[in-house]
Residue, then its C-alpha position, 0 to 999 in steps of 0.5 A: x222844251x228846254x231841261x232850264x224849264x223842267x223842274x229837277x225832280x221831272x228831269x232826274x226822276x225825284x232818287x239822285x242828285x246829277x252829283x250821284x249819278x254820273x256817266x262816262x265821256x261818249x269818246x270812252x269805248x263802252x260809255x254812254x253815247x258810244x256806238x259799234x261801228x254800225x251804228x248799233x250796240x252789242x246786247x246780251x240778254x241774261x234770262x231769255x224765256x218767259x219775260x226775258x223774252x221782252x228785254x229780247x224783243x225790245x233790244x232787237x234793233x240793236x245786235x243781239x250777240x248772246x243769250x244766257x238761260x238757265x232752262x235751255x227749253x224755256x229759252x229755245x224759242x229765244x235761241x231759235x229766233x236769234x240764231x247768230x247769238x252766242x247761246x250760254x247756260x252761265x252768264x259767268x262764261x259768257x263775260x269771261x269769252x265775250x267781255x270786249x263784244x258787249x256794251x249792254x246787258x239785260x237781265x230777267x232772271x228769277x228775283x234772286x239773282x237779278x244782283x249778281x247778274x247786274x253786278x257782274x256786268x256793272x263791273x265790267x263796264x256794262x249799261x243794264x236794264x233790270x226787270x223789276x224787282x231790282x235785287x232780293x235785298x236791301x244790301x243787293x239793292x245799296x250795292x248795285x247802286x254804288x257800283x252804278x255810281x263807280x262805274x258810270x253805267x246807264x241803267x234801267x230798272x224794267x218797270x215800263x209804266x215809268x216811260x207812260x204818258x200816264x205817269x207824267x200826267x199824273x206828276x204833272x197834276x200832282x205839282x199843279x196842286x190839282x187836289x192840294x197837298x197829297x196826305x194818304x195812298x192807297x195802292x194795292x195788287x190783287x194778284x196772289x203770290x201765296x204757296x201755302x197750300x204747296x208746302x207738303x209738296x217740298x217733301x217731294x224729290x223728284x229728279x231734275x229735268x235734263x234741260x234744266x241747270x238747276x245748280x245755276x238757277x239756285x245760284x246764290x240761294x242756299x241749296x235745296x233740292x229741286x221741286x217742280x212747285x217752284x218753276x217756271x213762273x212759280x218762283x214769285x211765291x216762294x221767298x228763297x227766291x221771289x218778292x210776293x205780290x208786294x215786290x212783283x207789283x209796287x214798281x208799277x203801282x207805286x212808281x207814279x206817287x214814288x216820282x210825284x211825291x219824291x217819297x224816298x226812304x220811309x220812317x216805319x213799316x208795319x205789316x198785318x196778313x190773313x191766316x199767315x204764320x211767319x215761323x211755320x210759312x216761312x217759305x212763302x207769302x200770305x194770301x194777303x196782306x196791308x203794309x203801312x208805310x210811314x214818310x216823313x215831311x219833305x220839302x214843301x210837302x207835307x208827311x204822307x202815309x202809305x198803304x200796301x194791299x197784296x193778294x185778297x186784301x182790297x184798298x177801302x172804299x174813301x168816303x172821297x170818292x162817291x159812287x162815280x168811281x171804282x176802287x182800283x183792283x190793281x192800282x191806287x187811290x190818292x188823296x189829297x186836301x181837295x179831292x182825289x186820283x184814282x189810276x190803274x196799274x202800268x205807270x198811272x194808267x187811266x189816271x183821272x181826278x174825283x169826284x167826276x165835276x172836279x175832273x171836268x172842271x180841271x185845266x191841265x197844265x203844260x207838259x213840262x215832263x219830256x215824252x219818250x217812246x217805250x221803256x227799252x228805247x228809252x234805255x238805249x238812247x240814254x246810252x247814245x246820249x250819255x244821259x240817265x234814263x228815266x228809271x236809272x237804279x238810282x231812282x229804281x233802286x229806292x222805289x224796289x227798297x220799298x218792297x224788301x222793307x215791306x217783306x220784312x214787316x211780313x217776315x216780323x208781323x205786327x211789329x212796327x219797325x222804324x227805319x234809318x234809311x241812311x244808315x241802312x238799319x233799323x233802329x228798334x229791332x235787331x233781328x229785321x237788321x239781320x234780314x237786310x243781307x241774308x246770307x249767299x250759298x259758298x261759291x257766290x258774292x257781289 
C-alpha cells in the first residue's frame, strides 16, 4: 500500500512530525541508506551480556566489529561467539580507536547509562537501537531526543512488540471505532522490582569481583561501593540505577494505546504504593503500586485516563467485561463507549474485543498499517533506506517519558503533580522539578 494511503499517525508513529525527525541524503558516508561496501553496516554492540545479547544476534547479518561490556564474564559467551570484534571494557575507547569504522551502534547497558552511551554515539554520526527504558531521565530522554534531531540519526527504542502484527491490529480496530471512543486504560505488570527486603545488605562491602569494572558500570551514577545485591539483572530494583517494574515494562504495555491514541504528554500524575515509605526506601521501589495518568483531549478524541499497575497490584475486574474473559496479569484492558479489548504484554499480544459476541461480530478493517519483520530488521533497513523506524526516540522517547513521570509520582506519593510537558516542568511542585535532572557523578555528561 502506498504511504498517500496511510494515515500520518500510522506511518509516523503518532510522536514526530516528518518536519522533527529528519535524516541524512543516503550519498552521505554513515547517513541512512548508505552501505559498507559489502553490502553490510559496521555494528558495535555496548553491552553484550544478558539482553545485550539480543541486540548481538539481531545484528548478526551485518559485520559485527566490536563489542563493549563492563563484565568481562558476563560478556565472555558474546566475545567468544564474535571473535573477530575488537572486544573493549569503555565504550569511550572504543569510539576514540574506531569512530570511522562503525555505522551503527546498540546499547543494552543497565538504565543508568543507556544516555551517555547513545549520546556518545549520536553525536558521532552513529544510527542507535536503544533497549527499553530509553535514558533514567526526562532531561536524558529531551536531550537525546534533540541530539537525533541535529544529527539526523536513525533510531530504534528496543521495545519489539512495536514491529507485531498484534500492535497494528490493535491500532487498526482502534481507528475503525471498533469500540467507540477510547475513555479508560488499565494496563499493569505483575513482575516486582522491589528491594525492600535487601536494604540491611548495603552495609555489607565486599571486594569487587576481578572481571568486573565496577567504576564503568557506575558510570555516571554517584559513587557507592560495590554490593553484589545489585548485579547482574538485579539493577532494575534499585533506583540509583534501574526504572522499577513501571519503567521495565510500560514500553511493552502501553506502547499499543501510546501509538493508537496518540496519547503524548499527560496533564497530571499521581501515585498510590503498599507498605512503602519514599524517605526511608528511597533506594528502591515498592512491592506495588497504581500510577494515575490524566491525558488531555486531542484532536478528535476525547480526554483518556490511564491506570499503571506495578508489582502485587492488579488491574480490577471491569463490569465490561463479563465472565468470558481474564483480566490481564501482564497487559491491558481498554474501554471505550461500546465495549472493550483486552491484550497481553509484547505489542498487543492476544489482542481481542468483549464482550466474546462483539468479537464474532466484528469485520475487520484493511490493513492500513505496513508489515515488518523483527524489531532489528526493522532498524536496519530503515538505515538503508534513509526512513524513520518504526519506534525512532521521537516516538520512543515519550512513551519512556511516561515511566520517569510515573517514578517521581512514586518518589512524591500521594501528591498529584500537573505536568507541562512542553516546558518540561511541573507547575505545582517544585521538588518534582528538581527530580527531572538528577545530578551525574564528576567526570560524566551528555
Amino acid at each position: 500500500m502506498s504511504k498517500k494511503h496511510l494515515t500520518r499517525r500510522a506511518f509516523l508513529g503518532a510522536a514526530a512530525s516528518a518536519a522533527a525527525v529528519t535524516v541524512v541524503s543516503r550519498h552521505v558516508l554513515g547517513g541512512p541508506g548508505w552501505t559498507a561496501p559489502s553490502g553490510k553496516l559496521n555494528v558495535a554492540c555496548i553491552g553484550v551480556g544478558g539482553r545485550g545479547g539480543a541486540s548481538v544476534g539481531g545484528t548478526s547479518g551485518e559485520n559485527i566489529v566490536a563489542l563493549c561490556d563492563v563484565d568481562q564474564k558476563r560478556a565472555g559467551g558474546a566475545f567468544k561467539k564474535h571473535p573477530n570484534a575488537k572486544a573493549y571494557k569503555d565504550f569511550r575507547k572504543m569510539f576514540d580507536e574506531m569512530e570511522k569504522g562503525i555505522d551503527a551502534v546498540t546499547v543494552a547497558t543497565p538504565d543508568h547509562t543507556h544516555a551517555v552511551a547513545c549520546m556518545a554515539a549520536i553525536t558521532r554520526g552513529k544510527h542507535v537501537f536503544c533497549e527499553k527504558p530509553l535514558a533514567h531521565s526526562i532531561y536524558e530522554i529531551r536531550q537525546l531526543m534533540a541530539a537525533t534531531r541535529k544529527h539526523r540519526v536513525v533510531t530504534q527504542l528496543g521495545n519489539q512488540g512495536h514491529s507485531t502484527e498484534a500492535i497494528r491490529l490493535f491500532c487498526e480496530w482502534i481507528w475503525d471505532g471498533a469500540i467507540g471512543a477510547v475513555h479508560t486504560i488499565h494496563a499493569a505488570c505483575t513482575a516486582v522490582h522491589c528491594k525492600i527486603d535487601q536494604l540491611p545488605r548495603l552495609k555489607e562491602k565486599p571486594p569487587v569481583p576481578a572481571t568486573l569494572d565496577w567504576d564503568l558500570w557506575l558510570g555516571p551514577a554517584l559513587f557507592r561501593p560495590y554490593n553484589p545485591v545489585f548485579l547482574p539483572g538485579s539493577w532494575r530494583g534499585w533506583m540509583p540505577f534501574g526504572s522499577g517494574t513501571i519503567g521495565d515494562w510500560v514500553c511493552h504495555v502501553v506502547d499499543p494505546v501510546f501509538w493508537a491514541l496518540d496519547l503524548g504528554s499527560p496533564v497530571t500524575v499521581q501515585a498510590r504504593a503498599r507498605d512503602y515509605a519514599p524517605r526511608k526506601h528511597a533506594m528502591t521501589f515498592p512491592k506495588g503500586s497504581v500510577i494515575k495518568f490524566e491525558f488531555p483531549a486531542k484532536g478528535k478524541r476525547g480526554p483518556v485516563t490511564l491506570y499503571w499497575y506495578s508489582g502485587v497490584e492488579r488491574i480490577p475486574r471491569p463490569k465490561e467485561l463479563g465472565k468470558d474473559r481474564k483480566v490481564p496479569g501482564t497487559g491491558a484492558v481498554v474501554l471505550g463507549t461500546t465495549g472493550g479489548i483486552t491484550y497481553g504484554s509484547h505489542g498487543a499480544n492476544g489482542v481481542r474485543i468483549f464482550p466474546e459476541a462483539k468479537m464474532r461480530a466484528y469485520k475487520q478493517p484493511a490493513k492500513t498499517i505496513p508489515r515488518v519483520r523483527g524489531h532489528h530488521n526493522d532498524w536496519l533497513n530503515a538505515i538503508r533506506a534513509g526512513r524513520l523506524a518504526g519506534s525512532h526516540f521521537h516516538y520512543g522517547g515519550p512513551l519512556t517519558e511516561l515511566a520517569r513521570l510515573g517514578i517521581i509520582a512514586i518518589q512524591l506519593l500521594g501528591q498529584k503533580l500537573v505536568w507541562d510537558g512542553q516546558n518540561m516542568r511541573f507547575t505545582n511542585n517544585s521538588l518534582a522539578n528538581r527530580l527531572i535532572n538528577p545530578p551525574y557523578r564528576q567526570g560524566w555528561s551528555l
